[in-house]
C-alpha positions in Angstrom: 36.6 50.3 199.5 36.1 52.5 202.1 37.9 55.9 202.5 40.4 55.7 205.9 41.7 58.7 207.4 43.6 59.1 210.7 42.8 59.6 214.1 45.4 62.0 215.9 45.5 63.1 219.6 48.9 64.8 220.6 49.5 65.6 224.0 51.6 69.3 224.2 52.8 68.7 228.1 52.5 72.3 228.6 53.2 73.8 232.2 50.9 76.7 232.3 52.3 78.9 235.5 49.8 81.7 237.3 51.2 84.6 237.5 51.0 84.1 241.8 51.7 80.6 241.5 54.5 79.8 244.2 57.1 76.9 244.5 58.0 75.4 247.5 61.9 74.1 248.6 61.2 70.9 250.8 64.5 70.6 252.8 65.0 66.7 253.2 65.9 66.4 256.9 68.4 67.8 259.3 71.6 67.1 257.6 69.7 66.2 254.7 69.8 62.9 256.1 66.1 62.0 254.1 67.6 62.7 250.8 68.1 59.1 250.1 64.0 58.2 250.9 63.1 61.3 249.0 64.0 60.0 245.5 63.5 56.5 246.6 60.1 56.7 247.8 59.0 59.6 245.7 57.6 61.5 248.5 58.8 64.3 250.7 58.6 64.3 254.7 59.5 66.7 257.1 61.5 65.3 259.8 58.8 65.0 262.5 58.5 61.2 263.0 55.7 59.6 264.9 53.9 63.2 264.3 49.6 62.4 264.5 48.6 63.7 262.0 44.8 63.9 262.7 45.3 64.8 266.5 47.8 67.6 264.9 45.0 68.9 262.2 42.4 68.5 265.0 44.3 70.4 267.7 44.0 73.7 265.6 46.3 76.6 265.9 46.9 76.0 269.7 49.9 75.4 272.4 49.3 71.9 271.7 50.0 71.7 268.0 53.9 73.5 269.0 53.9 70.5 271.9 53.5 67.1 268.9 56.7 69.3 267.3 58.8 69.3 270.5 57.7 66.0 271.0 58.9 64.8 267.9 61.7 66.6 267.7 62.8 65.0 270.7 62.0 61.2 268.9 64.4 62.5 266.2 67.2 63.5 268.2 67.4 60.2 270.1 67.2 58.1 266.3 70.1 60.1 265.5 71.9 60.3 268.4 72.5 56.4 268.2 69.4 55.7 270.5 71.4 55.9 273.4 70.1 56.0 276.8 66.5 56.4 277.2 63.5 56.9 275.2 62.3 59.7 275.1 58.1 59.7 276.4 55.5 59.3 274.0 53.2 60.9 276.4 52.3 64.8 275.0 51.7 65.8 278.8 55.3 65.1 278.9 55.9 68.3 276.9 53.5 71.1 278.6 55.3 74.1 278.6 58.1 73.2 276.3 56.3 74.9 273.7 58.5 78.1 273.8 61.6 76.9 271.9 62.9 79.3 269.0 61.8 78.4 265.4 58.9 76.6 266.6 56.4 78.6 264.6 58.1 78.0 261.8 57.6 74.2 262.1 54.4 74.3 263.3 53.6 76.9 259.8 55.6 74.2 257.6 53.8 70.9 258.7 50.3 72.6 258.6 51.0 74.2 255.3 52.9 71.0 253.4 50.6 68.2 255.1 46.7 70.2 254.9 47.0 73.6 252.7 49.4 72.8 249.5 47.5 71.3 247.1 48.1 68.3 244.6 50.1 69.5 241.7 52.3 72.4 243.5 55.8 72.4 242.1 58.7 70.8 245.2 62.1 71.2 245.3 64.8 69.4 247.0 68.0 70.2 247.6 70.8 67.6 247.5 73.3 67.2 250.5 76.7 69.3 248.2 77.6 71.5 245.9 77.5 69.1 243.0 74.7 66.7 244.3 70.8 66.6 242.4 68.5 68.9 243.1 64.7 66.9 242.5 61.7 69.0 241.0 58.3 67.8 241.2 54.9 67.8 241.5 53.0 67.2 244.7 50.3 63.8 244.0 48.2 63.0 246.7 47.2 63.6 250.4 48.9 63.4 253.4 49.7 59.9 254.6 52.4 57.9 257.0 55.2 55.9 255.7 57.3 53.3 257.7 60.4 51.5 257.7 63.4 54.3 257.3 66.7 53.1 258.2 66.8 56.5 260.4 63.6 56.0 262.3 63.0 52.0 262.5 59.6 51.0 263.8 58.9 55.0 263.7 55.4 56.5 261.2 57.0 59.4 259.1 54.2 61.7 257.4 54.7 62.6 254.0 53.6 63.7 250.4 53.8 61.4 247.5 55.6 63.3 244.4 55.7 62.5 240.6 59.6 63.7 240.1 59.8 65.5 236.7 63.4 66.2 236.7 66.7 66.8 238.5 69.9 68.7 238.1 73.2 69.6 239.6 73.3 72.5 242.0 76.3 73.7 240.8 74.5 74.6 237.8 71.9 76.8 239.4 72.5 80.7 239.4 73.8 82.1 242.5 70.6 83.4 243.6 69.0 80.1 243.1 72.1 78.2 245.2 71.5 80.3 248.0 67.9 80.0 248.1 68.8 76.3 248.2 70.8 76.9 251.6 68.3 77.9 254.0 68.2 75.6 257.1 63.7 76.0 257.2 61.9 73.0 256.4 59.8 74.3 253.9 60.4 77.6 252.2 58.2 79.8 249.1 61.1 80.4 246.6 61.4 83.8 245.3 58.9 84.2 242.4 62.0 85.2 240.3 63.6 82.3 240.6 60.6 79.7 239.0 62.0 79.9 235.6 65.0 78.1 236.5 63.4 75.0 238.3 61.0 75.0 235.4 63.5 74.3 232.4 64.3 71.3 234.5 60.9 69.8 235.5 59.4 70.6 232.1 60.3 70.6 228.4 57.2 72.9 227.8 55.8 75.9 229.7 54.3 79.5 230.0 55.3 81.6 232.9 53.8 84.7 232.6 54.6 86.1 228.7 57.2 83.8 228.4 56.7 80.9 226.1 59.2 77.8 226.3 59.2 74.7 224.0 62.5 72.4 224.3 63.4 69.3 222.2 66.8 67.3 224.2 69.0 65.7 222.0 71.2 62.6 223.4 73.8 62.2 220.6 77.6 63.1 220.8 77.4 63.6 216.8 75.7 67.3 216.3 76.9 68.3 213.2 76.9 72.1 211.3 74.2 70.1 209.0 71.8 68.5 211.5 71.7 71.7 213.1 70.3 73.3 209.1 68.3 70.7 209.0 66.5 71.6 212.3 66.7 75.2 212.1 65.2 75.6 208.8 62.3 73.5 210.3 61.6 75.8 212.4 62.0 78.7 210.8 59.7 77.2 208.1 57.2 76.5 210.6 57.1 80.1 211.9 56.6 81.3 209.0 53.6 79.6 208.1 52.4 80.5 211.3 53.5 84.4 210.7 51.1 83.6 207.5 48.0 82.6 209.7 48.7 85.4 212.0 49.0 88.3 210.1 47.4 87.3 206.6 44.6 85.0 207.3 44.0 81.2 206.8 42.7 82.2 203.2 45.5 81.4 200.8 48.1 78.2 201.0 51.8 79.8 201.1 55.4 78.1 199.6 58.4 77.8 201.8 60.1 80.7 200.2 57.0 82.9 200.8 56.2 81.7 204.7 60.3 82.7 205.0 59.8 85.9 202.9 57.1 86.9 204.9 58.9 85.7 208.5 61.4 88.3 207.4 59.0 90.9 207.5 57.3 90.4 210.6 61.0 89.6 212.4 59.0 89.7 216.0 57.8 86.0 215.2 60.9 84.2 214.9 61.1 82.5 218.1 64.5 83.0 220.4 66.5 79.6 219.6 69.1 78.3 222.2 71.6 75.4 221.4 73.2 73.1 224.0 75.0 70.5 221.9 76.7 68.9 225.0 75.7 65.1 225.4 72.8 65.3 226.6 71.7 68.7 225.0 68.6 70.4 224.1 67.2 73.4 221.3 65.3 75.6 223.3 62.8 77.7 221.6 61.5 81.3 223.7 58.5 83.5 222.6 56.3 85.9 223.9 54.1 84.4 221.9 52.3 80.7 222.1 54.2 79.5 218.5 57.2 78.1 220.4 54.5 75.2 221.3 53.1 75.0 218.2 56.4 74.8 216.3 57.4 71.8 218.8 54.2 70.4 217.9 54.8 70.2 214.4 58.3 69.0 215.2 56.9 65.9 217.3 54.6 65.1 214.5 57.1 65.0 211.4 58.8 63.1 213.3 55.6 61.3 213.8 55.2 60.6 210.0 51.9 62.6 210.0 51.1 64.5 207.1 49.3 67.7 206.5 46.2 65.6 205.5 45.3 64.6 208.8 44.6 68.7 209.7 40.8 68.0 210.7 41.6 64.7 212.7 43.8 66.2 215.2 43.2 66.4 219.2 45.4 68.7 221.1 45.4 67.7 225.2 47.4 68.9 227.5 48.4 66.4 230.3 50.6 69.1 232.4 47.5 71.5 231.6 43.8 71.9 233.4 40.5 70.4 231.8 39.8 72.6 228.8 43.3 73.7 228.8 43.1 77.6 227.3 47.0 77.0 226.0 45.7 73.2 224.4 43.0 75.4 222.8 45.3 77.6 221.2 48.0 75.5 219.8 45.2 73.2 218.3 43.5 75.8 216.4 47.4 77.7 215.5 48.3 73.9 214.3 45.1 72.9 212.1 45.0 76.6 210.5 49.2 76.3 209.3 48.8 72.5 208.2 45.6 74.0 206.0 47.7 76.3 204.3 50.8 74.6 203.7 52.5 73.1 200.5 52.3 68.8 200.8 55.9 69.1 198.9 57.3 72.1 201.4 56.2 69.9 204.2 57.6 66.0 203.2 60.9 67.7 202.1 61.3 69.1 205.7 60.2 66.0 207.0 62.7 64.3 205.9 65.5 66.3 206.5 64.2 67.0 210.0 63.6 62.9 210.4 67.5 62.4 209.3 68.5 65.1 211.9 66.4 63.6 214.6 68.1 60.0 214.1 71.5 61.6 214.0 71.2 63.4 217.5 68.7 61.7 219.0 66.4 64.3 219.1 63.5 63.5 222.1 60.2 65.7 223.1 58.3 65.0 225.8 55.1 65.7 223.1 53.5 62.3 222.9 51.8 61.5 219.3 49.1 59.1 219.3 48.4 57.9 215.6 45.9 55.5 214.6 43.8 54.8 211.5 40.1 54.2 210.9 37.4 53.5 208.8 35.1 56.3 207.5 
């Protein structure tokens, strides 16, 4: 019979955030009237219809680029004034020296910037019309390109960005800093570098912005009891403990629970930061200035998984949210292989369990995705 082992490839869905990485808030429309085609269409436009795009990028950084945004501007106004009256011209000659209108810069900055210079993967935001209304994070995915058929603009091309939407939340629940941020009138605005964090925790279970690591598991159970929340805790501290053992003694000698938590006690620096939102739905957050947040999440996603320490020279770390030859994918593999090397096979089914039992009860959920598969050797 031949021998089988398994094939794993876990994918970590790690943000990794430059350090001069920006953001960008993508207001949807004057009165936020494109809200509705934002999340619909997963895209975001700037409220220019029937802008050309390639005469636009071909006219440079001229008098006649500020012209196409009068000219449009114009188009909008008469969509949402009821169409009344007559159309306005479609001619551009129509507009020679109306090019001198306040804020026109600015418009002529944001359509050049969103449309030619942002490139695919830069982090949107959208603001919802009120106070308690969605506010969409995502990621830029494509080019430029028109759309058509908006109940505002019938018959009208739109230019626009396709965006994969990673999450949402309700303004309200921003800081104050963040809310105002969210206010400005501009069409397309760099938010404060300050401010990235908060976007983040909704677009991402997992990132690293600048020493800050973040790992987050969402649990969508009204049941969270003092019990579940052992179960879970002690999995992680178990976890960080064998990793406290890799880091500061070496891969060379396997390690019991009770000594990975003896020695976590000593070095008290590696027990990641662990938040609690119980609420339905919730989340466990996990914060480190070191990468073992990841890791730990990792381990979490494969107990859950059914994987055993066996499989500890199968496994493929990759990083979907990451670049090729992610540094951060790098890491966490080699941080994973060298704990599940030194680890008791008892220590680690017994926490399995318990931290399977706990995961059914709260519906715990990771964006970590475990791919498992057996095969011949």
């Amino acid at each position: 019979m031949s021998d089988m082992a398994d094939a794993i490839r876990i994918d970590i869905a790690t943000r990794i955030v430059a350090s001069d990485e920006d953001f960008y808030i993508v207001r949807p429309g004057k009165g936020f009237t494109l809200y509705p085609d934002f999340s619909a269409r997963s895209a975001v436009f700037l409220d220019f219809p029937d802008l050309d795009l390639a005469a636009f990028q071909a006219a440079g950084d001229t008098t006649l680029r500020r012209e196409m945004a009068v000219r449009s501007m114009a188009i909008r106004d008469w969509h949402l004034g009821g169409r009344r009256g007559l159309p306005p011209s479609r001619d551009i000659a129509a507009y020679a020296g109306k090019s001198f209108r306040a804020r026109l810069g600015h418009y002529v900055s944001a359509i050049d910037k969103l449309y030619f210079q942002l490139p695919d993967q830069t982090v949107v935001i959208v603001p919802g019309p009120g106070y308690w209304s969605d506010v969409l994070i995502g990621v830029l995915d494509g080019p430029a390109l028109d759309f058509r058929d908006f109940t505002l603009y019938p018959e009208e091309n739109l230019p626009g960005r396709r965006v994969r939407w990673l999450g949402r939340r309700q303004k309200a629940s921003f800081s104050e800093a963040a809310r105002d941020r969210l206010k400005n009138p501009h069409p397309l605005m760099q938010l404060e570098r300050g401010l990235r964090d908060e976007f983040l925790r909704s677009a991402y279970d997992q990132y690293v912005i600048g020493d800050r690591y973040t790992a987050r598991f969402r649990t969508e159970s009204d049941d969270y009891s003092s019990l579940d929340d052992q179960d879970i805790t002690s999995f992680v501290n178990y976890i960080a403990g064998i990793i406290a053992q890799l880091e500061e003694k070496g891969p060379d000698q396997a390690v019991t629970e009770a000594e990975a938590i003896a020695l976590l006690r000593q070095f008290r620096d590696r027990i990641p930061d662990l938040s609690t939102n119980i609420s339905s739905p919730g989340f466990l957050r996990l914060l480190s200035e070191r990468i073992d947040p990841v890791t730990i999440a990792l381990f979490m996603a494969l107990a859950t998984s059914g994987i055993t320490p066996s499989t500890a020279q199968t496994i493929e770390v990759i990083n979907s949210a990451g670049a090729n030859h992610d540094a951060c994918a790098l890491k966490v593999s080699q941080q994973a292989k060298g704990a599940m090397s030194i680890m008791a096979f008892d220590d680690w089914q017994e926490h399995c369990h318990r931290l399977t039992d706990a995961a059914k009860n709260v519906h715990l959920k990771t964006s970590m995705k475990v791919h498992h598969k057996r095969k011949s050797q």
